[in-house]
LOKEMI-636001 format. One line per field, with one value per residue: residue in three letters; z, y, x of N, C-alpha, C in turn. Coordinates in steps of 0.001 Angstrom, whole numbers, always signed. Atoms other than C-alpha are relative to their C-alpha. Example, Ala and Ser with C-alpha at 12.3 -4.5 7.8 and 13.67 -1.06 7.14 Angstrom:
BEGIN
code = [ALA/SER]
n_up = [+0/-60]
n_north = [-1190/-1190]
n_east = [+890/-820]
ca_up = [+7800/+7140]
ca_north = [-4500/-1060]
ca_east = [+12300/+13670]
c_up = [+0/+730]
c_north = [+1200/+1090]
c_east = [+900/-770]
This chain:
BEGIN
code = [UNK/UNK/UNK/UNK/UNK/UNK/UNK/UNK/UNK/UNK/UNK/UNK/UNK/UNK/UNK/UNK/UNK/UNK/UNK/UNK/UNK/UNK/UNK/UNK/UNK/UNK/UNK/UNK/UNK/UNK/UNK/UNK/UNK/UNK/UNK/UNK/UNK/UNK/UNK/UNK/UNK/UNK/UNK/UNK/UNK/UNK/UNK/UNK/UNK/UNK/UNK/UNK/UNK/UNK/UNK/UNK/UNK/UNK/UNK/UNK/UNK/UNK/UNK/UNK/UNK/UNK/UNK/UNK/UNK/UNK/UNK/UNK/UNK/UNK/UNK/UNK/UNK/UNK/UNK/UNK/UNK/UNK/UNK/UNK/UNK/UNK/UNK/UNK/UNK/UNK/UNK/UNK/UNK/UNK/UNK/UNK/UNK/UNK/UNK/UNK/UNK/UNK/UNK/UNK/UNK/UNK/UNK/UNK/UNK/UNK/UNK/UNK/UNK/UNK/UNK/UNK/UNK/UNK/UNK/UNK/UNK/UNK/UNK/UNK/UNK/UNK/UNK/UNK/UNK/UNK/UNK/UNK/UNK/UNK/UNK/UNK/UNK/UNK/UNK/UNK/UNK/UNK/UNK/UNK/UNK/UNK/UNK/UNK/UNK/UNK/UNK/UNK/UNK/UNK/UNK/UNK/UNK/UNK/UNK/UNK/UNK/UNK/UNK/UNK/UNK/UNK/UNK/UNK/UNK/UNK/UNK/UNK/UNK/UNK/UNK/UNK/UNK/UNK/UNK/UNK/UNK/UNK/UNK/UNK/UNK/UNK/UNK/UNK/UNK/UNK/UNK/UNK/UNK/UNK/UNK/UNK/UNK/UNK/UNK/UNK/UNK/UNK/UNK/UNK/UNK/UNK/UNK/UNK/UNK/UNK/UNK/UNK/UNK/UNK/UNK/UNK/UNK/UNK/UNK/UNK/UNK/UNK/UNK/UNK/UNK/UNK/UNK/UNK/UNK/UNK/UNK/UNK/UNK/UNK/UNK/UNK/UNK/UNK/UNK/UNK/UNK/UNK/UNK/UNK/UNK/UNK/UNK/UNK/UNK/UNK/UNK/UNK/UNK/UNK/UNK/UNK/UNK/UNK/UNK/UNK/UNK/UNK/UNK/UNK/UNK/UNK]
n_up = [+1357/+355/+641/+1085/-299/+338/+50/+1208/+291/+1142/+179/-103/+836/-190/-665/-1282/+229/-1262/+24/+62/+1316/-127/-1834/+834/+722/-746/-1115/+1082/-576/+445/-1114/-315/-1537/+97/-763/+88/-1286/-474/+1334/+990/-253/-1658/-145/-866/+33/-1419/-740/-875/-62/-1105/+464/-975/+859/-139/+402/+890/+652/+513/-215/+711/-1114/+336/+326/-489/+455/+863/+710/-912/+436/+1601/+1106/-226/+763/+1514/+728/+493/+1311/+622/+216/+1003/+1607/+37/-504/+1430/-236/-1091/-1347/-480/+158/+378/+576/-671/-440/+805/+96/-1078/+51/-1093/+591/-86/+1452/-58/+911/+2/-417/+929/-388/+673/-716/-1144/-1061/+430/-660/-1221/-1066/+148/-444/-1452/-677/+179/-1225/-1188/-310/-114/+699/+1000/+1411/+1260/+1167/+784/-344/+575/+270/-1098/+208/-1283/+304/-1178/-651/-510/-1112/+203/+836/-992/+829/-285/-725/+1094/-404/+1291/+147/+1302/+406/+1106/+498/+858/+1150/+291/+1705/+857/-686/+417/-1368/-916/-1553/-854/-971/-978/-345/+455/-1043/+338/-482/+183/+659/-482/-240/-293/-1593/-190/+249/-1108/+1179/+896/-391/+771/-1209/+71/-1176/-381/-546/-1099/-285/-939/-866/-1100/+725/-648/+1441/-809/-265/+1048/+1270/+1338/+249/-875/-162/+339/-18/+2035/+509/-1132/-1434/-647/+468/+939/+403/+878/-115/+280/+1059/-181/+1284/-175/-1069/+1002/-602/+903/-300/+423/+610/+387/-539/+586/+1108/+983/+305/-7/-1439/-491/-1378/+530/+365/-556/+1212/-885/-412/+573/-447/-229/+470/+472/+1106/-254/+1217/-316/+1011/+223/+925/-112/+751/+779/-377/+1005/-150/+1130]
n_north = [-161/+1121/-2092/+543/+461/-113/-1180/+262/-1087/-161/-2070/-775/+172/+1399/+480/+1195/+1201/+1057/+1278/-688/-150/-1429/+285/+673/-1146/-776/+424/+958/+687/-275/-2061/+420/-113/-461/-851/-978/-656/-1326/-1011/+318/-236/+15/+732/+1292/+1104/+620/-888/+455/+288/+776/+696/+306/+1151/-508/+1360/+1389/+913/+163/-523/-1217/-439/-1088/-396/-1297/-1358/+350/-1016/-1030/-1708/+6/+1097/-876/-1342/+152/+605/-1200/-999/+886/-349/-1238/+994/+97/+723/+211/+1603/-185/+1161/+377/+1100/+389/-854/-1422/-987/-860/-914/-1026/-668/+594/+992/-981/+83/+1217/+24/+675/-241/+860/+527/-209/-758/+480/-860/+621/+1303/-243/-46/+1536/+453/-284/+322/+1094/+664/+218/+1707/+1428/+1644/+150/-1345/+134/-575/-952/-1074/-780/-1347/-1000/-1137/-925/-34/-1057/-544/-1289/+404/+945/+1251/+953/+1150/+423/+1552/+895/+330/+235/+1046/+437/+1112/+917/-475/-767/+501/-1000/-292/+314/+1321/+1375/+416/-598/+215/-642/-450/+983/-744/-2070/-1260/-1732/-1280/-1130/-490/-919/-425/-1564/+96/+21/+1122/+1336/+1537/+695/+1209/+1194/+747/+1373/-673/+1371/+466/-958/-1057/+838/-123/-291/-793/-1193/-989/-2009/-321/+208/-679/+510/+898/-686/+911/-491/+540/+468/+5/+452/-565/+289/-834/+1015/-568/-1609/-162/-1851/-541/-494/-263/+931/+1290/+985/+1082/+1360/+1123/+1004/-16/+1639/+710/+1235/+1129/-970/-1276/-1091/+375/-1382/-950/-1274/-1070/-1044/-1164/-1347/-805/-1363/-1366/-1480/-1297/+740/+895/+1045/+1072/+1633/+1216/+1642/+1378/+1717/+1378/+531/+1642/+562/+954/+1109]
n_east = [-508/-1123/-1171/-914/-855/-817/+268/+40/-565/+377/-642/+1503/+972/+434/+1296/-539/-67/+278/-464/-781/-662/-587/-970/-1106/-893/-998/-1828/-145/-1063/-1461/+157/-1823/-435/-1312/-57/-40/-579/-274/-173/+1192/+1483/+256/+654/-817/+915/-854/+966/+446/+1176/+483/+1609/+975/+1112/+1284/+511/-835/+783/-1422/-1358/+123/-1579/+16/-1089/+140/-878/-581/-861/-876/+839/-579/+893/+1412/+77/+130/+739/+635/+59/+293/+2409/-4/+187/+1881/+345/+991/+350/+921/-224/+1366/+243/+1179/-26/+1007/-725/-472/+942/+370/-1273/-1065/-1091/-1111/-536/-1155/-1209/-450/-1301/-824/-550/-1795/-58/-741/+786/+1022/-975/-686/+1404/+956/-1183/+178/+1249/-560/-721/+576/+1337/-450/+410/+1437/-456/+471/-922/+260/+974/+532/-468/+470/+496/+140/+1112/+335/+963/+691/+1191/+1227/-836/-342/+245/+503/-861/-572/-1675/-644/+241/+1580/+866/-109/-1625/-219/-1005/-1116/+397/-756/-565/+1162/+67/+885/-453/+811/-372/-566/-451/+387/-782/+562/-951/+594/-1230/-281/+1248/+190/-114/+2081/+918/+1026/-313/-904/-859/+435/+1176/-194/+959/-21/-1675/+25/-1093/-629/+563/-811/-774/+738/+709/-123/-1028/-560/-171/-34/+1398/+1332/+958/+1094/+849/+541/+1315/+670/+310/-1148/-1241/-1183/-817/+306/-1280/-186/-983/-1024/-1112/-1289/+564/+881/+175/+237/+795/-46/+1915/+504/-171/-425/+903/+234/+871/+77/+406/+442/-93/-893/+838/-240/+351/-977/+666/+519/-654/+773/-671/-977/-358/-843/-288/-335/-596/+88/-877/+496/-537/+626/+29/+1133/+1322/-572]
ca_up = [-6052/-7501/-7907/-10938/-10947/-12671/-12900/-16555/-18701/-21954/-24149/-23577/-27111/-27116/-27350/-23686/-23944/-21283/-22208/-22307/-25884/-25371/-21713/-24395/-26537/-23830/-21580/-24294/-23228/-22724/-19951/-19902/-16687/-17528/-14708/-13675/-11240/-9127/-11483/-14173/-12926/-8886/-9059/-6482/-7392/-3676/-2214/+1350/+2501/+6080/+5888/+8215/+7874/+7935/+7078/+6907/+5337/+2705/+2678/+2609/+4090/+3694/+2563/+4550/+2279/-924/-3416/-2553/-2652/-6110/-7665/-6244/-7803/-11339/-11544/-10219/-12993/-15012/-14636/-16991/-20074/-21329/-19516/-22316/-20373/-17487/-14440/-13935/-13268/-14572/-17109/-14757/-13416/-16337/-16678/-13737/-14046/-11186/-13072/-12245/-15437/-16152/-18047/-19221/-18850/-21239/-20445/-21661/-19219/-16392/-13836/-14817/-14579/-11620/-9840/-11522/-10684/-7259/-7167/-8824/-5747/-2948/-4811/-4786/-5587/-7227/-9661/-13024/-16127/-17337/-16200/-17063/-18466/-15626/-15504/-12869/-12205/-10788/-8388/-7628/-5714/-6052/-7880/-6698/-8027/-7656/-5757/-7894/-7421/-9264/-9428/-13078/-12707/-15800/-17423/-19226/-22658/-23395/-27097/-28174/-26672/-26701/-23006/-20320/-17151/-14056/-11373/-8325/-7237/-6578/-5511/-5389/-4767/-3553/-5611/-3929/-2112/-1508/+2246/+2071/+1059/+2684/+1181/-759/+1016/-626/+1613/+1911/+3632/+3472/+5887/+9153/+10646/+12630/+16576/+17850/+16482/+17977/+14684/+16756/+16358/+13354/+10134/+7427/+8358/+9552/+10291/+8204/+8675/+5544/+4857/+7509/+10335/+10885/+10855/+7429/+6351/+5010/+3898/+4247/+808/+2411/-137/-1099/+752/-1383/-219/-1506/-1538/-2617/-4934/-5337/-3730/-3851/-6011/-8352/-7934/-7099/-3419/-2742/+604/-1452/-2835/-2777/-4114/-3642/-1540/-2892/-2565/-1016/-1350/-2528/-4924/-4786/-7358/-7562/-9282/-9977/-10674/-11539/-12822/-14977/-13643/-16493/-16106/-18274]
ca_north = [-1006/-3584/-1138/-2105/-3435/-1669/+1877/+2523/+5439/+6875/+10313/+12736/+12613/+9208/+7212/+5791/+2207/-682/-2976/-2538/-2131/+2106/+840/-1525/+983/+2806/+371/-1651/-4387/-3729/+116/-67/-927/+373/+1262/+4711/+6842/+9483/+11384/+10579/+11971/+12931/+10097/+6933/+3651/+2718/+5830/+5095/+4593/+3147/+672/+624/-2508/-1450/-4904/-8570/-10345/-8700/-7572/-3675/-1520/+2288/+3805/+7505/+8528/+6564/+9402/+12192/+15873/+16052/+13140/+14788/+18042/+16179/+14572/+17275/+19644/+16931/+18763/+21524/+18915/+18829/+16468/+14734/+11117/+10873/+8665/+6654/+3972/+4458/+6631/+8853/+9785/+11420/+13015/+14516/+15720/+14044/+12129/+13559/+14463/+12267/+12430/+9760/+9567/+8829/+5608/+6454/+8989/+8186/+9589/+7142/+4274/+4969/+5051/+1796/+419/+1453/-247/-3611/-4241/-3541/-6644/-8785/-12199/-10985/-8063/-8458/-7408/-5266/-2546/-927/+2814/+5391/+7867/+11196/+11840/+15386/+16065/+18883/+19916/+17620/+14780/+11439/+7865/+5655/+1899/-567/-2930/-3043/-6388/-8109/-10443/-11682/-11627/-8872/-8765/-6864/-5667/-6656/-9857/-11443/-12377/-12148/-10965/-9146/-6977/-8734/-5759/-1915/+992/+4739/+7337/+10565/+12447/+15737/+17357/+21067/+22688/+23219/+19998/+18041/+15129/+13175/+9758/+6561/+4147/+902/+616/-3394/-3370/-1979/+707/-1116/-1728/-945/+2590/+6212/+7489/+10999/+11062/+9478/+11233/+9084/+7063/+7725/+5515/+6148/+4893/+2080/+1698/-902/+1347/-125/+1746/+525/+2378/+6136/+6493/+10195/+11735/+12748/+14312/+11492/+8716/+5658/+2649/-757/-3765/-7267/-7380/-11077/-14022/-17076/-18983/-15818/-14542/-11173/-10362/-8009/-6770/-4482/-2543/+916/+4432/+7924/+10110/+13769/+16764/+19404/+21882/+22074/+19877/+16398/+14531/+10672/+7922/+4270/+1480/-1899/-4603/-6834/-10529/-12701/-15675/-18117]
ca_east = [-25753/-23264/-19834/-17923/-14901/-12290/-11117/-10759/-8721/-10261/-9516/-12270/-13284/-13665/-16647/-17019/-17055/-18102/-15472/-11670/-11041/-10150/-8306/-6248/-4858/-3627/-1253/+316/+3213/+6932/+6668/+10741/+12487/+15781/+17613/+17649/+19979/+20545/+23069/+20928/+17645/+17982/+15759/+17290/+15369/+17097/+15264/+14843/+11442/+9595/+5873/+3153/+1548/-2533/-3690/-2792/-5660/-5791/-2092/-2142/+972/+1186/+4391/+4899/+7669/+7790/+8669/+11324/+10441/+12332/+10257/+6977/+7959/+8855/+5632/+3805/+4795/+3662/-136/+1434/+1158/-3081/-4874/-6839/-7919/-10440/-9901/-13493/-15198/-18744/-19995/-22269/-19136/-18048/-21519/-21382/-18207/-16341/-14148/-10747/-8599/-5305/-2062/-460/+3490/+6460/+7267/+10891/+11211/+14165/+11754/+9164/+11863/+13379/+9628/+8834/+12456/+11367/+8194/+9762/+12231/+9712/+6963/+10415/+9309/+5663/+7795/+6718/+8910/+6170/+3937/+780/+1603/+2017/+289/-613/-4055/-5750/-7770/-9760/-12901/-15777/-13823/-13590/-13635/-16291/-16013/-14399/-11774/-8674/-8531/-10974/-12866/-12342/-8198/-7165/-5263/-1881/-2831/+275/+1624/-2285/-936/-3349/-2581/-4781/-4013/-2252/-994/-2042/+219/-1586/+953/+30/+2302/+1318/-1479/-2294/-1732/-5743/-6517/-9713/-10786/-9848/-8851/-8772/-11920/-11704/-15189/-14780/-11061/-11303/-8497/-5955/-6824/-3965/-3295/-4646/-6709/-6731/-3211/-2314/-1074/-1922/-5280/-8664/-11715/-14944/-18192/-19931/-23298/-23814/-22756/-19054/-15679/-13628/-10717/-9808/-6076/-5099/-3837/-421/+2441/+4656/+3145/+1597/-524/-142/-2171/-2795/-6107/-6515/-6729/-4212/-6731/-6351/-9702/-10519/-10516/-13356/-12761/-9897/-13410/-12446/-13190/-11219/-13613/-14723/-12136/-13896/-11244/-7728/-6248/-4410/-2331/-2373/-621/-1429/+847/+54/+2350/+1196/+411/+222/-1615/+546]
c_up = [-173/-725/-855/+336/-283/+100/-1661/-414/-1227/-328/+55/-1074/-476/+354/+1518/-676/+1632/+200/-435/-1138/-332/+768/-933/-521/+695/+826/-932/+876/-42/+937/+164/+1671/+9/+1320/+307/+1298/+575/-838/-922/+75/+1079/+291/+471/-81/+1730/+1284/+1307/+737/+1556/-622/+1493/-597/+344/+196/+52/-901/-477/+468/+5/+1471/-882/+74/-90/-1064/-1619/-1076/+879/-100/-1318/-1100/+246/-892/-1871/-260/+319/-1046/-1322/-622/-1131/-2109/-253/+911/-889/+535/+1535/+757/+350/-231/-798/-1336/+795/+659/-579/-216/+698/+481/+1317/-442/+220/-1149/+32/-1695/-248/-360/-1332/+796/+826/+1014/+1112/+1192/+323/+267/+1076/+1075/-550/+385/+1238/+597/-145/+1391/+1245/-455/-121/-419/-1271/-901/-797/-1186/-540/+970/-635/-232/+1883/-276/+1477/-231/+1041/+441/+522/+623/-712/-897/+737/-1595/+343/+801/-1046/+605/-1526/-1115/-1105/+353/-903/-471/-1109/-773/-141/-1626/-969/-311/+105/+1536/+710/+997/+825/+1064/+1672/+787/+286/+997/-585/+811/+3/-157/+973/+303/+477/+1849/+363/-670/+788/-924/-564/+561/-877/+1194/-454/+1082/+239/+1667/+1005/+462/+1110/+1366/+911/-85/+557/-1365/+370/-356/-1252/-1384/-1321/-58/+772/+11/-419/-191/-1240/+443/+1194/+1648/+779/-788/-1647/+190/-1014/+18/-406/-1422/-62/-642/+131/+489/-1355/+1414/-752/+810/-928/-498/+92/+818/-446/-683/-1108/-139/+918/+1428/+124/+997/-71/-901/+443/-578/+795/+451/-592/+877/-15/+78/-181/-860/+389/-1707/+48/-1460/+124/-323/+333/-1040/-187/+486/-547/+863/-518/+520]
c_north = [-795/+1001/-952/+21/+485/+958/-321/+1517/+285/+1347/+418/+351/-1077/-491/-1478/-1566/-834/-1126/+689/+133/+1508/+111/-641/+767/+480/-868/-1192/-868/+945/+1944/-901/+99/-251/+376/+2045/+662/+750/+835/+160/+1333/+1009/-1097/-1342/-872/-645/+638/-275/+110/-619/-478/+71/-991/+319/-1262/-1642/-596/+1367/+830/+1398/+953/+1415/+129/+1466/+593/-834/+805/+1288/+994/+127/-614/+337/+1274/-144/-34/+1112/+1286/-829/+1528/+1151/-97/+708/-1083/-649/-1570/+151/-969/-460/-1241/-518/+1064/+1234/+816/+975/+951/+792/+718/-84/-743/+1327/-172/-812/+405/-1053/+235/-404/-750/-664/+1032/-847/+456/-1408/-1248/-732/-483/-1761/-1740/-173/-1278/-1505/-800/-154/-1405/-926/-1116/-208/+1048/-1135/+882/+1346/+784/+812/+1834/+936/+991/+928/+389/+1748/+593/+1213/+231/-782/-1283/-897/-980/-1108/-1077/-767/-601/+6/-742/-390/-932/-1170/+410/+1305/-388/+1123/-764/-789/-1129/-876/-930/+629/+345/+926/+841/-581/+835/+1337/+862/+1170/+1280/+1664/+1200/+1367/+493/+1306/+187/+199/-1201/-668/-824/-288/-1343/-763/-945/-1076/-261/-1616/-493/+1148/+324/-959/+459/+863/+1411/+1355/+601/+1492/+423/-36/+196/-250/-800/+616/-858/+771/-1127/-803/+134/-592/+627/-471/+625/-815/+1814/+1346/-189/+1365/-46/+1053/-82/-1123/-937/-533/-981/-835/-1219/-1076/-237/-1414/-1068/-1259/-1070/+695/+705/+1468/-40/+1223/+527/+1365/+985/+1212/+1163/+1598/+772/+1169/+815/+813/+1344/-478/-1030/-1130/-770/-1556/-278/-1671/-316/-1377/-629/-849/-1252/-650/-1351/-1657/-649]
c_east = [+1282/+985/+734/+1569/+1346/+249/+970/+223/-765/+185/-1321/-443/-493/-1312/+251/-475/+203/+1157/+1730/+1066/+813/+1434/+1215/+982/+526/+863/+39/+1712/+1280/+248/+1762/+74/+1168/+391/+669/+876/+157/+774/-617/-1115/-243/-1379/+380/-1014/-58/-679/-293/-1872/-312/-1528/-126/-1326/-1387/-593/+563/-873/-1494/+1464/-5/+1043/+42/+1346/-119/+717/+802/+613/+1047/-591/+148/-588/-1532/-17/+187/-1254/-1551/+75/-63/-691/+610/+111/-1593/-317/-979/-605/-642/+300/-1458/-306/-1289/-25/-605/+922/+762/-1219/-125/+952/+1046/+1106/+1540/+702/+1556/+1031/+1159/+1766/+870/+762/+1731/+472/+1152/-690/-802/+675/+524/-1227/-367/+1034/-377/-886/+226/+659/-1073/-1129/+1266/-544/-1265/+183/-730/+688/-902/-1242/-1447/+528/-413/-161/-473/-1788/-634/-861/-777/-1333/-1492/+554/+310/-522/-1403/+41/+183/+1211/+1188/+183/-691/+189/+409/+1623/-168/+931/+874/-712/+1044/+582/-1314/+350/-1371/+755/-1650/+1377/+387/+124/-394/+652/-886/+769/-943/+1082/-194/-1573/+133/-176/-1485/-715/-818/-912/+762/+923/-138/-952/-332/-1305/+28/+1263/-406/+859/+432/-695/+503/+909/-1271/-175/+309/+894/+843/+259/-656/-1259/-1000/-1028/-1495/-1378/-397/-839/-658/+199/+1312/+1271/+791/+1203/+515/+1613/-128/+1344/+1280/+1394/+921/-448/-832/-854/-67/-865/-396/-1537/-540/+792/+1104/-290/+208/-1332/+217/+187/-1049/-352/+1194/-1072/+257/-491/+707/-1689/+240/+1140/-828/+672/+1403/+212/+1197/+204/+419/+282/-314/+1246/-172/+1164/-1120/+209/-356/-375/+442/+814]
């Protein structure tokens, strides 16, 4: 089965749609990147942090402790908004009611700044002034995403600006996960689990079988911890060995976050 390519937001009374005229409306140019500060917020753009590089080719480096406890606990009491926007890639996954539910953020928010402040300094050279909207997404049992890369194919349009850009970039924070959580990794079944690293032992990754019968990659959905990675190739196309899809929570509950800067094209 040929897995589609995008993961794609829409309101749940919304007619779904194949194409990303719904996806438009919702991340429109200009996500502020004011800076934001610790008095301010308790939110430190500066935040200290360690990487474990997973990958080189493509690029992909887990981050044990990118949010603090404090910025886990804002964005988890997010979930006490509605949740009115579905996280999916197909439609059957909304039929079948796996689609995990999603809340989109105020941009304006110093919380929201601070995290995107954050995420600016660590791409250094490949930042980007603007951001798609962030938003928290939540998981619960039997919910998962399908495979898709982030990455299109084809350019996308900011609604407002008539720029194109694509995805260059993808961070998925795991804002917070329940002490009974199982499932729920993100599986990279293309990228196989480093060589030189005791899975048995190790907190944050795990090695899961693909289709053809060889280990790829399971990132454990541990509180606070993101993984990033490089979707596309230095030609600009897509790279699809970053094909991924969140695996099924079988119990407990986990909350994730996307963020993508915007790579225009121009």
């Amino acid at each position: 089965m040929t897995a589609l390519w995008s993961v794609v937001f829409v309101a749940a009374v919304a007619v779904l749609s194949k194409n990303y005229g719904i996806y438009s409306e919702l991340f429109p140019a200009g996500a502020s990147t004011e800076v934001a500060t610790t008095a301010d917020t308790g939110c430190d753009e500066y935040h200290g942090y360690q990487i474990e590089f997973l990958s080189s080719d493509p690029l992909m480096i887990r981050i044990p402790n990118f949010i603090s406890p404090a910025e886990s606990a804002f964005f988890t009491g997010i979930l006490a908004q509605n949740f009115t926007y579905r996280l999916y890639v197909n439609e059957e996954d909304v039929k079948n009611e796996i689609a995990p539910r999603l809340a989109v953020l105020d941009q304006h928010d110093p919380y929201v700044t601070c995290i995107l402040n954050r995420a600016q300094h660590f791409l250094g050279s490949m930042a980007s002034p603007d951001f798609e909207l962030l938003s928290v997404a939540r998981y619960g049992v039997s919910h998962q995403v399908s495979l898709h890369t982030d990455a299109s194919p084809e350019p996308l349009e900011d609604p407002k600006t008539k720029r194109q850009f694509n995805r260059r970039t993808s961070f998925f924070v795991y804002v917070h996960s329940s002490d009974d959580l199982e499932g729920g990794e993100t599986y990279f079944p293309q990228i196989p689990p480093p060589s030189n690293v005791d899975l048995s032992t190790h907190p944050g990754i795990v090695a899961v079988n693909n289709a053809s019968g060889q280990p790829g990659l399971a990132v454990k959905p541990v509180s606070r911890s993101a993984v990033f990675w490089l979707g596309m190739k230095p030609d600009g196309t897509v790279d699809r060995s970053t094909i991924h899809k969140g695996l099924p929570v079988t119990k407990g509950e986990k909350i994730g976050m996307n963020i993508w800067a915007k790579h225009y094209l121009d």
